[in-house]
C-alpha positions in Angstrom: 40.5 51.5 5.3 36.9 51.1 6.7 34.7 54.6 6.5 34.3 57.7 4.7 34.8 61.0 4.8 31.6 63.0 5.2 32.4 66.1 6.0 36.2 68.6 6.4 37.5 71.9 7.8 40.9 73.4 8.0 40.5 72.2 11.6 38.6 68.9 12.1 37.5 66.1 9.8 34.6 63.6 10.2 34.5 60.1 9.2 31.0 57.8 9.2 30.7 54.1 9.5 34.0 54.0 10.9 33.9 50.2 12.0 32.4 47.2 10.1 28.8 46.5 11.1 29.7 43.6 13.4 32.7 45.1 14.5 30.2 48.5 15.4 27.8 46.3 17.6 30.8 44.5 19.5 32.2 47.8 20.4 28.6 49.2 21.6 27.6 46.1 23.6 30.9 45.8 25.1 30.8 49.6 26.0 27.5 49.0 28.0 29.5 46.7 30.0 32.1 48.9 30.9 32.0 50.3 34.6 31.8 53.9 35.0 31.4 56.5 37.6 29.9 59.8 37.5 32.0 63.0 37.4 31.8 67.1 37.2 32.3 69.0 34.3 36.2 70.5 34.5 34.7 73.3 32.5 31.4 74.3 34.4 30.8 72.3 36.8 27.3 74.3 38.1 25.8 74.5 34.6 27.2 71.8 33.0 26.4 68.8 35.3 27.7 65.7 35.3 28.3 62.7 33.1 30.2 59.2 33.3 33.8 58.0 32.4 35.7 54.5 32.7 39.0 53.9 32.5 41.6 55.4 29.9 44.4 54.4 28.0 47.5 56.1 26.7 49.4 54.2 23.9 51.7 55.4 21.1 49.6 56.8 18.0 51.6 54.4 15.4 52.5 51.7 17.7 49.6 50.7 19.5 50.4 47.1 21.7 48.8 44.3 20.5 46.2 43.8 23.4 44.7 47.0 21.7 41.2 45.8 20.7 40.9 46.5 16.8 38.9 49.1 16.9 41.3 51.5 18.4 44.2 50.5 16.0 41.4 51.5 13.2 41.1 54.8 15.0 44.6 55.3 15.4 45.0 54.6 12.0 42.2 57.1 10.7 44.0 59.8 12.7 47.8 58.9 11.2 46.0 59.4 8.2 44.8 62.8 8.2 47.6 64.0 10.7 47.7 66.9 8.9 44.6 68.3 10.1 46.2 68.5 13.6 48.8 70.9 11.6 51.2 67.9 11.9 53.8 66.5 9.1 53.8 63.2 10.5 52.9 60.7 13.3 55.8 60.1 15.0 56.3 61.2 18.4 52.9 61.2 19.0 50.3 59.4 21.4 46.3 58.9 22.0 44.7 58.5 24.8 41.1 56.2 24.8 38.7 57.3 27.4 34.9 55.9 27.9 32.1 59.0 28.3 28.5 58.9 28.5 26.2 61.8 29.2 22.5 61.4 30.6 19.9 64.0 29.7 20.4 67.5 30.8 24.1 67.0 31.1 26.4 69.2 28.1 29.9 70.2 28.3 30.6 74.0 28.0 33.0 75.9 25.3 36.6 75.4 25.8 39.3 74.7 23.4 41.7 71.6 24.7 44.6 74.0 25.0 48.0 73.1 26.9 49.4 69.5 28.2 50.9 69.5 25.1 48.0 68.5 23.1 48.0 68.7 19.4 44.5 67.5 18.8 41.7 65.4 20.2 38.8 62.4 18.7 35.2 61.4 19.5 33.5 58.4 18.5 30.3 58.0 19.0 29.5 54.2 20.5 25.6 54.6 21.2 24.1 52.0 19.2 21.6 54.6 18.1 20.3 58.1 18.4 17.7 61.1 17.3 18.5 64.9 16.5 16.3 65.3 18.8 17.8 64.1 21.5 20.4 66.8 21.5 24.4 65.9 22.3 25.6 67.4 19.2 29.5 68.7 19.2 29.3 72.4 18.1 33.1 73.4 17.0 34.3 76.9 15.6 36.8 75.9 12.8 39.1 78.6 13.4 41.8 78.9 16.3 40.5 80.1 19.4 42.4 83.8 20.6 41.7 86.0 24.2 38.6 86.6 21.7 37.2 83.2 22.3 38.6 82.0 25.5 35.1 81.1 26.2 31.8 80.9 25.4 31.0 84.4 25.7 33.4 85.4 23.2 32.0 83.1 20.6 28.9 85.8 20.2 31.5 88.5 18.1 33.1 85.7 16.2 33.6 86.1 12.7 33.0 82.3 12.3 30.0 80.6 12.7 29.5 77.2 15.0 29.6 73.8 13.3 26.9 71.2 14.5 27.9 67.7 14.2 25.5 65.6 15.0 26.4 62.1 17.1 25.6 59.7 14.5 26.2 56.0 15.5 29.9 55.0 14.6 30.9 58.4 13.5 34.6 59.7 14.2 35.4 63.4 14.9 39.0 64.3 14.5 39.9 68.2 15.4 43.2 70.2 16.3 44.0 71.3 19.6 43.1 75.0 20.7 39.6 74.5 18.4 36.5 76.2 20.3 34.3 73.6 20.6 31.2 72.1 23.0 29.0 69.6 24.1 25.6 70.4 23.6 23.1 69.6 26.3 21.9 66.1 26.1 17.6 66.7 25.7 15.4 64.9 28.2 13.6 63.1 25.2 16.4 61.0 25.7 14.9 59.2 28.4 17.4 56.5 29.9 19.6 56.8 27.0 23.1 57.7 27.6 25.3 59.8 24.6 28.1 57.4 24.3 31.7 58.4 23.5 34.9 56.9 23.3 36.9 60.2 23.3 40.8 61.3 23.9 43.8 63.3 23.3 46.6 63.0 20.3 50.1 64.5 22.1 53.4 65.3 21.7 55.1 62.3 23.5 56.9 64.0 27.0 60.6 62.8 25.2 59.9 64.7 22.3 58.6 67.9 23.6 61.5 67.7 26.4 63.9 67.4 23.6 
């Protein structure tokens, strides 16, 4: 299994050099190529901006089809893996979801915490070919659960945890549980032209399962 663990919580993990080198720069060329359009922010649309998204995908976390590019499978994979920091005791019944994101500078994504549509946890993978600290677009996340405390932002400020900044280094995956506070900081104009790439998405109970 490609990658390495670089850092863990109770609540999220995160993996560098997820992908092979070659197989990195296939996935970040082909991403440029990918047609997206621009959208508000669910969360706060006035504050927040706007930023870019393609088309998704929803497949079945351990079965993924075949005409799944290999990256994805490696993803899926990384997540089976370390189900457990989705508070999960296995796989099954569960599916991912692959959506293409990009933010421009001065675009961010406000606290909120993925609750609800039977989500159990979420992933971002960062497919920019390359990126500064300075450039801002880090993904701050509270690793504890989020309560009426810290239903937003503004609860955050009497927390008795403190924000963790992961930077968007280049082929790194973040894994984290559902109902996790956690934000897109704003993307800095030293950025230039430079979009902060993501292929993001959900891990779910499957609609069967839950029903049944």
């Amino acid at each position: 299994m490609t990658g390495h663990t670089h850092s863990r919580g109770d609540r999220y993990l995160v993996v560098d050099d997820l992908l092979a080198g070659a197989e990195f720069t296939a996935l970040a060329e082909e991403f440029a190529r990918i047609p997206l359009k621009p959208a508000l922010s669910t969360i706060d649309p006035f504050l927040d901006g706007f930023g870019y998204h393609g088309t998704g995908a929803k497949h079945p976390l351990t079965a993924l089809p075949d005409t799944a590019p290999a990256w994805q499978r490696t993803v899926a994979e990384r997540i089976t893996a370390a189900v457990d920091v989705l508070d999960r005791d296995g796989a099954e019944h569960l599916d991912i979801t692959f959506t293409p994101w990009a933010y421009p500078d001065g675009s961010r994504l406000s606290w909120h915490n993925d609750a609800g549509e039977r989500r159990v946890g979420a992933f971002v993978l960062f497919a920019h070919r390359a990126w500064s600290a300075s450039w801002g677009g880090g993904l701050a996340l509270v690793d504890a659960p989020s309560g009426p405390d810290t239903a937003d932002g503004d609860g955050l400020m009497d927390s008795a945890v403190h924000p963790t900044l992961i930077l968007p280094r280049p082929n790194r995956l973040v894994v984290f549980r559902s109902e996790t506070m956690h934000s897109v900081q704003r993307v800095d104009r030293a950025a230039g032209d430079r979009l902060r790439r993501t292929w993001t998405g959900f891990v779910s109970v499957r609609h069967d399962a839950a029903t049944a």
